[in-house]
C-alpha positions in Angstrom: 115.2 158.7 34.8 116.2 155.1 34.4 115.3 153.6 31.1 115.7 150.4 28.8 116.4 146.6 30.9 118.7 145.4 33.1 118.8 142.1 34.5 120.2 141.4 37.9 121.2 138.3 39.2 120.8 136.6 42.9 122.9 133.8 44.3 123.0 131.7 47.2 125.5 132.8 49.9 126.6 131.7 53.6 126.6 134.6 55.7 129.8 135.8 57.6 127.7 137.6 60.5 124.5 135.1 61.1 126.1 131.3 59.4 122.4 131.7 57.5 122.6 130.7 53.5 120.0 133.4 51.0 120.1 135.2 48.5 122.2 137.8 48.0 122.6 140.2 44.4 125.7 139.0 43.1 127.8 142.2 42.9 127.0 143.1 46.8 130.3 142.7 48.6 130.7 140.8 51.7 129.6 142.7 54.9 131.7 141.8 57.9 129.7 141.7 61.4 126.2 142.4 59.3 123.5 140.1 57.6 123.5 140.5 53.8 121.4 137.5 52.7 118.5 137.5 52.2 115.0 135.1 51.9 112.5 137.7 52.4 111.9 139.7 48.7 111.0 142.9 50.7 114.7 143.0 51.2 116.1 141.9 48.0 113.3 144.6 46.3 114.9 147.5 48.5 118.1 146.6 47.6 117.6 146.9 44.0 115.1 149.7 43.8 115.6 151.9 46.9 119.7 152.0 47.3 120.7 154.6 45.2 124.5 154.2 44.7 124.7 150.5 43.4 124.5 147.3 45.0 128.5 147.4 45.5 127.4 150.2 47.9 125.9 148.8 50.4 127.0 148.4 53.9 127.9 151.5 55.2 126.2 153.6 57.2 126.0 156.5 55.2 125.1 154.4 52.3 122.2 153.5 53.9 121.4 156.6 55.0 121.0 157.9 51.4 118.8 154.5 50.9 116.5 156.1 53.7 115.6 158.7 51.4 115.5 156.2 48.5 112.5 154.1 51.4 111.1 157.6 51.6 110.2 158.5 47.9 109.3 154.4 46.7 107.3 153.7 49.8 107.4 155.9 53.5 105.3 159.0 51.6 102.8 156.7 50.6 102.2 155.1 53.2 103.2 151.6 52.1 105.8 149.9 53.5 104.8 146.6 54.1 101.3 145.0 52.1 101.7 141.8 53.7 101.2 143.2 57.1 99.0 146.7 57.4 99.8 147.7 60.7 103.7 147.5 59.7 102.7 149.5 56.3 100.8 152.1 57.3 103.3 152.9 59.9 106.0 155.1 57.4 107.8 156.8 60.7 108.2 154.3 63.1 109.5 152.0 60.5 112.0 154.4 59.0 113.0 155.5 62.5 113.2 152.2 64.0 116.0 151.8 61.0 117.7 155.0 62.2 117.8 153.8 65.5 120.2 150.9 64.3 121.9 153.0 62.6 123.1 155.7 65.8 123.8 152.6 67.9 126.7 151.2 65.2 127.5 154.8 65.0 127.6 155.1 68.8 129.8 152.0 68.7 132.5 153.5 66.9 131.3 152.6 63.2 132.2 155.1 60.8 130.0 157.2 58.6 132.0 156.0 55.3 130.9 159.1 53.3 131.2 163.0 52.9 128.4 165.1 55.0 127.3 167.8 51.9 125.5 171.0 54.4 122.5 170.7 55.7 119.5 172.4 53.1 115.8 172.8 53.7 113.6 170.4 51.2 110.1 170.0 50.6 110.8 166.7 53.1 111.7 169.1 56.0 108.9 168.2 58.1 108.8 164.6 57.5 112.3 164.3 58.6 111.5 166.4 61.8 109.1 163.7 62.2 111.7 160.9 61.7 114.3 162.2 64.1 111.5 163.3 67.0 110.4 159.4 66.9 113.9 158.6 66.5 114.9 160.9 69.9 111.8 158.8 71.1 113.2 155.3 70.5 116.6 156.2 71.6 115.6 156.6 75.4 113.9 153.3 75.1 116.4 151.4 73.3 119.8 152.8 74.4 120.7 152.8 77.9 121.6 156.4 79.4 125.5 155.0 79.8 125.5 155.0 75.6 124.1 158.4 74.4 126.6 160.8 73.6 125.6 163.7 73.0 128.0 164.8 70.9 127.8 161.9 69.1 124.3 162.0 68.5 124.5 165.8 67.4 126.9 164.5 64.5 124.9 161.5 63.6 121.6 164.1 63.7 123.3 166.3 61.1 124.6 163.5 58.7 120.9 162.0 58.9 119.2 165.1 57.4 122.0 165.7 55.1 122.1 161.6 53.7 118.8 161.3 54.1 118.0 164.3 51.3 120.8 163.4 49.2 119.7 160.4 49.0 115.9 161.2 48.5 117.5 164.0 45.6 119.2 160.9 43.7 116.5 158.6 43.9 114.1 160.8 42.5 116.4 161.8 39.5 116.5 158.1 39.0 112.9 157.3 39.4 110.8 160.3 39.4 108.2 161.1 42.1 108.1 157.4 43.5 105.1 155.6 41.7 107.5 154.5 39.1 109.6 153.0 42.1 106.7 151.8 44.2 105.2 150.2 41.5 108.9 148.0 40.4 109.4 147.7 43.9 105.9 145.3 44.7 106.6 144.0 41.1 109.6 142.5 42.2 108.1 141.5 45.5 105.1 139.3 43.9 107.5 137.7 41.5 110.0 136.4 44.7 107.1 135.6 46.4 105.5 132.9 43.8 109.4 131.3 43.9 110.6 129.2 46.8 113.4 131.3 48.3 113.7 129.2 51.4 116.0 126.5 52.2 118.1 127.1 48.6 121.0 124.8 47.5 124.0 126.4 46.8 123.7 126.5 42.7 120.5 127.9 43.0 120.3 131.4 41.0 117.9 133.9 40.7 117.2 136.1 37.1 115.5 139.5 37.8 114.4 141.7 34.9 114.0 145.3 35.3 112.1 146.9 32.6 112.2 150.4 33.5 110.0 151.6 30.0 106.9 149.0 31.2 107.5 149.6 34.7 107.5 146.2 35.4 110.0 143.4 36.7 110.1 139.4 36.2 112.0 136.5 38.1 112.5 132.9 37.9 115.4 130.3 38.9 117.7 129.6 36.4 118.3 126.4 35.6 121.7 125.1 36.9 124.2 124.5 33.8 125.5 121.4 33.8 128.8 120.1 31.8 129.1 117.2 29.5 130.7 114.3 30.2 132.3 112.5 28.0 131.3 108.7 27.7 
């Protein structure tokens, strides 16, 4: 379990794929062909609490496969994905599939897995990821045409999403328990971004977080740009 402080910062950053400036975490690396910034603190809040292997991570698709497991135990089993819209929120499969989706049509495109399969093992999740991958074989029909489903392809991806998935799920709750602790950080940081203005930054405009993982709690606010000297 995570204990102690740590204090993360955000900065301002152009984005390769989309030309939009947000705020990214300043250790994630640049993404080629994929949005990384961010002005909505849903998606700065999953990158920090529901990624499991580090902001330095991210990208991949098998990274953020694990970080499907890491949505599953902060949020999906509770039923609370999204407070600021209930109809989004209460929805735990469709969301999480719609994700998986996404992630079978880079796959599909040739994008590469980036990661080691471990076997396939039954959980205590079993069931909720049959649930995932039926609305998943659901939304593929509607969203891929018939000329871009392998189904080889889609047999492989099916097998590293049950396998990622569950490693992931393991990892995040050896970091965070049974997901309260992460559900409750995770809207923490969420209220704080939203009482800052995220939109429209300059580009010296920082961001402080502060995890307390002991209080279960997490504060933000813009640092104050440092400014040198000059000599008169």
């Amino acid at each position: 379990m995570k204990t102690g402080k740590e204090t993360i910062k955000l900065v301002v950053r152009e984005d390769d794929a989309t030309g939009e400036t947000g705020f990214v975490i300043s250790s994630l690396p640049n993404i080629d062909d994929m949005p990384s910034v961010a002005n909505d603190p849903y998606l700065i809040a999953h990158d920090l609490i529901e990624h499991v292997n580090g902001s330095h991570n991210i990208g991949g698709i098998g990274e953020e496969l694990q970080a499907m497991g890491g949505i599953w135990n902060t949020r999906g089993k509770l039923c609370d994905m999204r407070r600021n819209n209930t109809e989004i929120g209460n929805d735990s499969i469709g969301n999480v599939a719609r994700d998986i989706t996404e992630m079978l049509r880079r796959f599909l495109s040739g994008e590469p897995l980036q990661c080691t399969v471990p076997p396939v093992k039954e959980s205590d999740y079993s069931e909720d990821l049959d649930e995932i991958w039926n609305k998943t074989s659901e939304d593929i029909k509607h969203e891929l045409d018939e000329d871009e489903r392998a189904p080889d392809l889609i047999a492989t991806f099916k097998t590293a999403f049950y396998s990622l998935f569950e490693l992931g799920l393991e990892k995040h709750v050896a970091q965070y328990g049974g997901g309260f602790m992460a559900n409750n950080l995770f809207y923490s940081i969420v209220i704080e971004l939203e009482e800052l203005d995220m939109a429209n930054p300059e580009p010296w405009d920082e961001i402080e977080i502060v995890i307390d993982y002991d209080e279960v709690e997490a504060t933000a606010g813009i640092l104050e740009p440092m400014y040198e000297e000059e000599d008169y």
